[in-house]
N, C-alpha and C positions, 0 to 999 in steps of 0.2 A: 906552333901558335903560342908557346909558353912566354912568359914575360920575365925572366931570370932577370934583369936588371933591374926591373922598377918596385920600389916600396912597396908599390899598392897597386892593383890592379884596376883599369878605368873599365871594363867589361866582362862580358863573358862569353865563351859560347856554347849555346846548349844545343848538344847530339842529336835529342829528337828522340824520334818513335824509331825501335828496332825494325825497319820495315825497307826492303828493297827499292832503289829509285823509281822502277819501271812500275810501282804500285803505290806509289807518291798520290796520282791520280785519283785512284780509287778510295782510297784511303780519305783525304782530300774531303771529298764530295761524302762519301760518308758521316766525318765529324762536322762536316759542315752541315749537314740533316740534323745531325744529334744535336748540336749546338740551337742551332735555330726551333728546335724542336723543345727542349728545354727552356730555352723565355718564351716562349709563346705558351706553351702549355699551364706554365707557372705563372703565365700573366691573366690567362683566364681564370686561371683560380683565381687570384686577386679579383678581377670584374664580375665574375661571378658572385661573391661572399659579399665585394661592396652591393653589388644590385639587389641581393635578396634578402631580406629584413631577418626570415628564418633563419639564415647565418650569421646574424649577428648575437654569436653566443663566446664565452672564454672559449674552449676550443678551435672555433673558425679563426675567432683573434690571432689565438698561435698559430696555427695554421697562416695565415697570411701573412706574417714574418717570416714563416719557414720557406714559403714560396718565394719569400725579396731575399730572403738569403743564400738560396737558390740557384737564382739567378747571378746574382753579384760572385759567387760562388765559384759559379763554373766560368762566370766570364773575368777571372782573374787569370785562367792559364790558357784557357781556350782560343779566344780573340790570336793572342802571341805563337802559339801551335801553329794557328792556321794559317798567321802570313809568313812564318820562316818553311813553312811546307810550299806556299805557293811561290815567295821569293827566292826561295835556298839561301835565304840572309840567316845565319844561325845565330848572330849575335845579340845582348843584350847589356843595356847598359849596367855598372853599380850600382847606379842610385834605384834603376828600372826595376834591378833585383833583389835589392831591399825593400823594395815599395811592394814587391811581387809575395814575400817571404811575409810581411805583416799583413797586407790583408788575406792569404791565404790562412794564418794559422787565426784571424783573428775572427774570419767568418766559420772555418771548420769548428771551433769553440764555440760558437753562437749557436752553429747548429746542434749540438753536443744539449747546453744549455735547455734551448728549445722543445727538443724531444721530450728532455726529462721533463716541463712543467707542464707538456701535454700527457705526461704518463698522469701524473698529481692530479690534473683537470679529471682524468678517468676515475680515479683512485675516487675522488669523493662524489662523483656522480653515480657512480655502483655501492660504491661502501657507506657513501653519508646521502642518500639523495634527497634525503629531507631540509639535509643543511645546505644543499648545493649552491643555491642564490646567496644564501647570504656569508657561506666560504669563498667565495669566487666570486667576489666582491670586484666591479668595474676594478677601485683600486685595488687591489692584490695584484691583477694581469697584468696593469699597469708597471706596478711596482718589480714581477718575476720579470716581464721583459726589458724595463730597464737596469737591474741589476745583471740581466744575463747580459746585456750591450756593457756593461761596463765591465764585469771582469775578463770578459773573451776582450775587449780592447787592452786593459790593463795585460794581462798574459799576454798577447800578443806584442806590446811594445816591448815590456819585457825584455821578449825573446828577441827583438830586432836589438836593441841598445846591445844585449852581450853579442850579439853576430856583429853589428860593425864595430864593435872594436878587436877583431882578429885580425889579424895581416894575411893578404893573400897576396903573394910575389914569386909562387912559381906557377905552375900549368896552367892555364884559365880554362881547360873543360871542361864539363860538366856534363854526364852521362844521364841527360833528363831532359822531357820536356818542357821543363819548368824550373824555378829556382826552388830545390824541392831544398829544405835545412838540414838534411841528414846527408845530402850530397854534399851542399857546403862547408859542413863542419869537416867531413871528409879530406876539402882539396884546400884549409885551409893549411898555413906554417905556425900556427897560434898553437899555444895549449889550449883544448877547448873542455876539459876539466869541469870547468864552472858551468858551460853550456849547459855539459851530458846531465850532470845531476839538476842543472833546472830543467829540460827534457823530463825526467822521471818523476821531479814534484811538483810540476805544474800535468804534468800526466795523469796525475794521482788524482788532482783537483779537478780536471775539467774533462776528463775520461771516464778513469776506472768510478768515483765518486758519484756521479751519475748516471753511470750505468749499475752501479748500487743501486741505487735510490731507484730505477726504473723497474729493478726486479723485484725489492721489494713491495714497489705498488704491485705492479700485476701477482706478484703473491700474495698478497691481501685481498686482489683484483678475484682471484682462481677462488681463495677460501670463503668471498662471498657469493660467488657465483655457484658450487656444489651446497649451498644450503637453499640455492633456488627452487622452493619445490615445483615450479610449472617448466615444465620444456619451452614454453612461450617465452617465457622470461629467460633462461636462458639462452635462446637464441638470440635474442634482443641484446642481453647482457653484451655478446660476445660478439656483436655487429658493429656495437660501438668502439670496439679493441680494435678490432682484424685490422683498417688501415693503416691505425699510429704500428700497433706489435709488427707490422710487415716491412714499416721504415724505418723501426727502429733495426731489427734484425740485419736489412741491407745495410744499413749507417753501421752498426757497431761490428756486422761483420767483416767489413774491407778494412776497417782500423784494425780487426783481431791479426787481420790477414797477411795489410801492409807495416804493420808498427807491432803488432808484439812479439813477432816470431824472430828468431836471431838472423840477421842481414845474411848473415855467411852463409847460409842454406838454400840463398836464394842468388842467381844471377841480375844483374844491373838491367837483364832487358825482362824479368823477371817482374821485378819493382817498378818498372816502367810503366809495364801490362797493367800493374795494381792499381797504378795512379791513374790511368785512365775510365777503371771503373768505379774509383773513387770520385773522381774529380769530374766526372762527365757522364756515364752512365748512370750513377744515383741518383742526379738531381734530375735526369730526363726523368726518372721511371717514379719518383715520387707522385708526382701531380695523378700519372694514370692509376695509381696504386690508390692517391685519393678520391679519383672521380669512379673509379668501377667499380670500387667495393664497398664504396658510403653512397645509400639509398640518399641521404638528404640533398648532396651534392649531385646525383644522379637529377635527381628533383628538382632541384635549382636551375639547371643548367636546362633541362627540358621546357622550362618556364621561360625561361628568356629565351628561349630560340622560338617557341611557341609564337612568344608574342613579339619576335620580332617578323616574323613570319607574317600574321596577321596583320601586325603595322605596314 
């Protein structure tokens, strides 16, 4: 399937999931549960947060982008997963997979962004709660969530300008379910040089940088919370954390997971594994992370089914 002759390659085709034909099937019906389970879950949190007034707070704000980014998210590799599973079409255009490559890194950095101005949101509502209104000012939310859409876009284009200009004119495979840029960089014939170290210093910026910043909140988070002297307050303190500290944890862990450890230690069906519970599994599992373990969401959602009930 290699294209030895041509300058440039007009496609690709991508291998898929490490998974037997005869379990195509199951498999199949499975991601297609988690897929569908994923926008609709993340969509109720939207309808929920629009319907109930009590959620209209700076945190539920972020939260409700976190939700659309979520879904856009997952449905950048998924959707393509599941018709070259159902078709055994393995192929994908260039253009498909540059298109696939920018909004993949430019949502994963939003969601990056995101976390961290819900750690912040935390940070002064335990550490400042007197100032909390008028720090987390309508405009500030405003303003962190369109800075955070702008540089996760900016890094993202970025990284797509140096990817197409590599030549790719020998193999066209591609050991993934997706056009993942570490497999690219991989099957190009280019130096990719310049790539690897923007790789590492947009890494630094829209990674390692905030997840700084998230540790530091919740350690100023932890050193206000041990001068709580009522155990009330305390639990209260630490009710407000538990959802965000539980997304953050699964978010920065499958990056620790899939992206920092050295490639070489790991098998291609290895990294495969990784990308699907990055890429699929954390966006299902956020929403239920945020409706079972935040009373207010619990609360909200009772109320509209209540009264839809009634109605």
């Amino acid at each position: 399937m290699g294209r030895e002759n041509q300058s440039h390659l007009s496609e690709f085709l991508l291998l898929g999931l490490p998974i037997r034909p005869e379990q195509q099937g199951v498999f199949f019906a499975l991601f297609l549960g988690m897929y569908l389970t994923t926008v609709l879950s993340n969509l109720l949190i939207l309808l929920v947060i629009r319907l109930d007034p009590h959620l209209h707070t700076p945190i539920y704000f972020f939260l409700c982008h976190l939700a659309f980014t979520d879904i856009t998210f997952s449905s950048v590799t998924t959707p393509k997963m599941l018709m070259n599973m159902q078709t055994q079409s393995q192929s994908i255009s260039y253009a498909g997979c540059i298109s696939q490559v920018y909004f993949f890194l430019m949502l994963g950095c939003l969601d990056s962004f995101l976390l961290t101005s819900m750690a912040y949101d935390r940070y002064v509502a335990i550490c400042h709660p007197l100032h909390y209104i008028t720090i987390m000012s309508q405009s500030l939310c405003f303003l962190l969530v369109i800075v955070s859409w702008i540089l996760s876009s900016v890094s993202a284009i970025l990284h797509t300008l140096l990817l197409a200009r590599l030549s790719f004119c020998g193999d066209n495979l591609l050991p993934h379910f997706f056009c993942d840029l570490a497999t690219l960089l991989k099957l190009s014939t280019s130096d990719t040089t310049v790539n690897e170290l923007f790789i590492l210093t947009v890494g630094v910026v829209v990674i390692t940088l905030p997840f700084a910043c998230i540790l530091v909140s919740y350690g100023c988070i932890g050193a206000t919370i041990l001068r709580v002297p009522s155990t009330k307050g305390l639990y209260k303190a630490l009710s407000t954390c538990g959802s965000h500290l539980s997304v953050v944890a699964l978010y920065y862990g499958t990056i620790i997971g899939l992206y920092f450890f050295p490639l070489s230690n790991y098998s291609n069906d290895k990294d495969v594994i990784m990308a699907i519970l990055y890429t699929l599994i954390t966006p299902m599992l956020n929403p239920f992370i945020y409706s079972l373990r935040n009373k207010d969401m619990k609360g909200a959602l009772g109320n509209i089914l209540s009264r839809g009930t009634f109605s």
